[in-house]
C-alpha positions, 0 to 999 in steps of 0.5 A: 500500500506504500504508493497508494498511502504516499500523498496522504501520511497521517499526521504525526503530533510529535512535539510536547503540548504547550500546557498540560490538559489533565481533566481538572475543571476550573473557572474559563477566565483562569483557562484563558489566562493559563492558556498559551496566546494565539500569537505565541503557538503560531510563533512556536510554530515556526511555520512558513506560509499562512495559517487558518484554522477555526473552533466551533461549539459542536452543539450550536455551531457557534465559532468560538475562536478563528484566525484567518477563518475567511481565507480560502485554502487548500484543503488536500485530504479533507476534501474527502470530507466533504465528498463523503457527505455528498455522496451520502446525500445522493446515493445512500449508506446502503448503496452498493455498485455492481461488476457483472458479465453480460451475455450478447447472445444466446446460450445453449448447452453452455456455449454462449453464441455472442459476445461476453462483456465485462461491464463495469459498474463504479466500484472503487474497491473491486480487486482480482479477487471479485474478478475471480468470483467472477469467473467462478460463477460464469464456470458454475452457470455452466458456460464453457465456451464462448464463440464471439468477442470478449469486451470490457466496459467503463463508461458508467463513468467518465474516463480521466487519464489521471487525477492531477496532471503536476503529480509525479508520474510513478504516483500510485495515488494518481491513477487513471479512473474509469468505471471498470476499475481494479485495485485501485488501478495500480499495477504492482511493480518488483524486482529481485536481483539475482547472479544474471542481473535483476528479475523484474515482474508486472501484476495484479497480485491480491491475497489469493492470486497473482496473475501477471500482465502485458498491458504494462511494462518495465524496462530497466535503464542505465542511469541514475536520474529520473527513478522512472519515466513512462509513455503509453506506446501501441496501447501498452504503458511502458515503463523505465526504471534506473538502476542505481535506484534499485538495489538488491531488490524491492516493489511498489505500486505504479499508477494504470493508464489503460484500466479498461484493458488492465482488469479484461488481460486480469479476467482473462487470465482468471476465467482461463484458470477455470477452463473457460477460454476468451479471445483478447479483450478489447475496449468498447464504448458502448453499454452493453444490452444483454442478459446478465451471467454472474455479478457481484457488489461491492460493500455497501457505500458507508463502509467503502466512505469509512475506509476512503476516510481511514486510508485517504484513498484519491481514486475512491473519492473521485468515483464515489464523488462522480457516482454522486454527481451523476445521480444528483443529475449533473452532466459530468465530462471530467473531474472538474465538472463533477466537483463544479456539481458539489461545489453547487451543492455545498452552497445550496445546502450546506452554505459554503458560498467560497468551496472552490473544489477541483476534484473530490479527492483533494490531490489537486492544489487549486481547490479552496476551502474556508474553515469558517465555512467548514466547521459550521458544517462539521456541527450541523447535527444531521452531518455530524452523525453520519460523518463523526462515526466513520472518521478516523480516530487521531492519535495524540502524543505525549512529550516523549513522542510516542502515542498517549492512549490516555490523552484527555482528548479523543479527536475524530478527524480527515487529514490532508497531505501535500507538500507543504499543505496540511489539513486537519478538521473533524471533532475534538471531545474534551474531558470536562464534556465540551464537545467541539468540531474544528479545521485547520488549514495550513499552506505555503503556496509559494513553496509549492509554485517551486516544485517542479520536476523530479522535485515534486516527489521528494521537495526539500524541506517539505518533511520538516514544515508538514512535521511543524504543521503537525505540532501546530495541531496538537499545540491548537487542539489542546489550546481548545481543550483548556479554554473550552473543555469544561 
């Protein structure tokens, strides 16, 4: 999971608390005068940039204390947030998408006489392992042979070549997306080196199988810079790799180019396990009209939304986002357009007047986001309990830097992670009882406009701002839990 978890790091608050929040109740005045001064966290802080952040009670929305509260930012992660509201309001918690074989044809004594279609249905969690279920049940209806073409279908979603254009190219996190997706559209890359040289394999591994595939490629080349690079040749995504950058042996995920093609060589391969023969398959743009042979369902949406929140996993947003537009009845083409439909939400419904999104995922810097806005939604009471469940529960740590399991504070949140951008909002309880829903916001745009070439995947000092964002959290939070806690 290296390459699909490498934009979205959870936050580490390493750095010791400015005061110290055992749960001992006390007069507020007392709180805010022992409570270190706004100015004084930010100049701890050290960080480059601009800082927003703001606190709201969770009960009355009211904002009990802000700071830049009405400056746009990039949000990064916690855009999911967001989505995960979206997509709950227009498809459901129960919703589930649908993978399922389509018979073109007629069948008779197991010989289908027509075309078999692999139809995609929007599932972002669908691996070689459904598709195996797949061909296990096209075996048990009893098809053995089919006489016409194999196709593959991904248009219940628009196609998007990738998630954000500046990404590095050998980034996980920024797949192709497509209706037929598999395994997050990521192909797994490994190396062995051995006494002839290195041994080097492509495939679509998951617990149980691990068929290899021709769709995408790598080459190994002699020189030091770049690690990769890759172009899309006769339909084949080529890939090279240096080898001063390999070692004695390794593997990552690469980003799918081509998932349409990808997940048809995966069935392929499968269904011929199971003795059932497909010609190659080929890419069709039309949806299939036939009779359906086997199917099966994804998870139902509310557990695939708490596991995008818990890994922060881009492609899962953009498709659960667009599947959200399109029921919402937006014509959507692309990214932008379907973000452009929740953005028309968020004002209608939610009042976020200044949400400027370009994505669901967060991955693209553009996007923008105020945290005045933000925590007014966070306490609305009907987006609190479907939201505040399914977040990830944030550890705290104490002065040493390991993890507190007994900080008085239990934080409920969606982190964001770009370089030198970093988010945080959710739900803070403190000990006194105080409930409270927070963002915090922190970019240095002009760091940012820096990062160019091979730079954008490894910046310098990238490291030790996102680490200083992360101990102004802590530092806020807990500022909050003094002054407002009890």
């Amino acid at each position: 999971m290296a390459g699909l978890l490498a934009s979205t790091a959870l936050p580490a608050l390493a750095n010791p608390p400015s005061v110290s929040l055992r749960p001992v109740l006390r007069p507020k005045s007392i709180a805010v005068k022992a409570a270190p001064s706004i100015d004084s966290v930010l100049q701890e802080a050290g960080l480059s940039g601009r800082v927003s952040f703001a606190v709201a009670n969770a009960a009355t929305g009211e904002i009990l204390e802000q700071h830049g509260g009405a400056t746009g930012q990039p949000p990064a992660s916690v855009t999911k947030a967001l989505t995960a509201l979206y997509a709950l309001e227009y498809l459901g918690p129960s919703h589930s998408f649908q993978t399922q074989l389509i018979a073109v044809g007629n069948v008779s004594g197991g010989v289908l006489d027509g075309d078999l279609v692999l139809r995609g249905g929007g599932d972002p969690t669908l691996d070689t392992n459904g598709l195996a279920d797949l061909a296990r049940m096209l075996r048990d209806a009893g098809i053995r042979e089919v006489k016409g073409r194999f196709t593959v279908w991904g248009g219940a979603l628009p196609h998007v070549e990738q998630i954000d254009d500046k990404q590095p190219a050998p980034a996980g996190y920024n797949p192709s997306i497509s209706g037929l997706s598999l395994n997050f559209n990521r192909v797994h890359f490994e190396w062995k080196k051995g006494a002839n040289g290195y041994a080097v394999s492509m495939d679509a591994r998951s617990n149980k199988y691990r068929p290899e595939v021709s769709v995408a490629k790598m080459k190994i080349a002699n020189r030091n810079l770049p690690v990769y690079t890759y172009q899309q040749v006769n339909g084949t995504d080529r890939w090279t790799v240096a080898r001063s950058a390999l070692g004695q042996g390794g593997a990552r995920w690469l980003p799918v180019r081509q998932p349409e093609k990808y997940a048809g060589e995966v069935f392929r391969g499968l269904a011929r396990a199971f003795g059932i023969v497909l010609k190659e398959p080929k890419v069709t743009q039309s949806a299939p009209r036939g009779s359906v042979l086997a199917s099966i369902k994804s998870p139902p949406l509310i557990n695939i939304l708490q596991g995008m929140l818990k890994y922060s996993t881009n492609i899962t947003a953009e498709m659960v986002g667009m599947a959200a537009s399109q029921a919402r009845g937006v014509a959507i083409s692309d990214l932008r357009s379907s973000a452009q439909g929740m953005n028309a939400w968020a004002a209608e419904t939610l009042n976020m007047q200044s949400a400027r999104l370009v994505d669901h995922s967060g991955l693209g810097e553009a996007s923008r986001m105020r945290v005045d806005e933000l925590v007014k939604v966070l306490s609305l009471s009907n987006r609190q309990a479907a939201l505040k469940p399914i977040m990830k529960e944030i550890a705290l740590r104490d002065r040493t830097g390991k993890v507190d399991k007994a900080h008085p504070l239990k934080v409920r949140a969606k982190t964001g992670t770009l370089h030198f951008v970093s988010a945080l909002a959710g739900y803070v309880d403190a000990p006194g009882g105080a409930e409270m829903t927070f963002a915090i916001l922190t970019a240095d745009l002009d760091a940012r406009k820096r990062l160019i070439g091979p730079d954008r995947e490894r910046p310098k000092g990238a490291r030790t701002w996102n680490r200083r964002s992360k101990t102004l959290q802590q530092s806020l939070l807990e500022r909050w839990g003094s002054i407002y806690g009890s």
